[in-house]
Structure formats: C-alpha cells, structure tokens
N, C-alpha and C positions, 0 to 999 in steps of 0.2 A: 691110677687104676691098678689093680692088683695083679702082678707081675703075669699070672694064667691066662688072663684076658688080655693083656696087651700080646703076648706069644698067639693067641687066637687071631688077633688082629693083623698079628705080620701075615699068618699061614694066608688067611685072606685075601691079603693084599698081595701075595707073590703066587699062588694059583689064581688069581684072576687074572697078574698079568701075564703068565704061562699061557692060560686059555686064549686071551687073547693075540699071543704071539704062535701061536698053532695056526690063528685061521689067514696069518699074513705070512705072503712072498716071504724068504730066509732076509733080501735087504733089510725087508723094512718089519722085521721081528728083533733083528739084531739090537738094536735100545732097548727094546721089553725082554729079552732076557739076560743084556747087561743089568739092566735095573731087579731082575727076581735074582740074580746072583747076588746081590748088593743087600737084597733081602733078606738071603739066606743066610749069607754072612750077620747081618741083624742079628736074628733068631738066633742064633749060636750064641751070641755078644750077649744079648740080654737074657736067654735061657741057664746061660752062664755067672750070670749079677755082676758083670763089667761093665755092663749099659743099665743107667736106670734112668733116661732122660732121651726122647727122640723126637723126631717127625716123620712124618710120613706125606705123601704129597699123591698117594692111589689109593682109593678111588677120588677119594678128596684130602684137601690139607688136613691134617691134624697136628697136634704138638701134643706127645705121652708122658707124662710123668708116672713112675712106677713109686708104687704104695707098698709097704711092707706088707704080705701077705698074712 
C-alpha cells in the first residue's frame, strides 16, 4: 500500500485505541496507551522510510507492506 495510506492506517489505529483508553479506569487503560505509544513511534519510523514492512494487530490483524509512492 502506498506509504500515505498506511500513515492513515497507523493514525486510525492509535486514535481508536486512545479513545478507547479514555473511557477506562487509568489500570486498565494502561496497555492501550502503552500500545498508542508504540504506534506513534510507528508513524515516526515509517513517515520517515525506516519502516517499510509492518503489522498491526487493532482493530484487526493486518500485515503492510509499503509500495513506492
């Protein structure tokens, strides 16, 4: 997929799990925003062309491979 859409893809995938670590107790948020950390570190990595090969496992599994744009 072409590098813009996969960046679209992370944003997605770490605002959903933000949202849904807003509407839980700080314990049991704690994994969903270690994991949108982990994301955002992504986005960095691949907005950057250090990453051109990932997965993603929210909302569902995927495996990205990035396409020259």
């Amino acid at each position: 997929m072409p590098r813009k859409r996969a960046l679209a893809l992370i944003v997605r995938a770490r605002n959903d799990l933000l949202s849904h670590a807003a509407e839980r107790i700080p314990a049991d948020a704690l994994p969903l925003n270690e994991t949108a950390a982990q994301l955002e570190r992504l986005l960095l990595d691949v907005r950057a062309g250090r990453i051109n090969e990932f997965e993603l496992h929210h909302p569902a599994h995927i495996h990205v491979w990035i396409s020259a744009d």
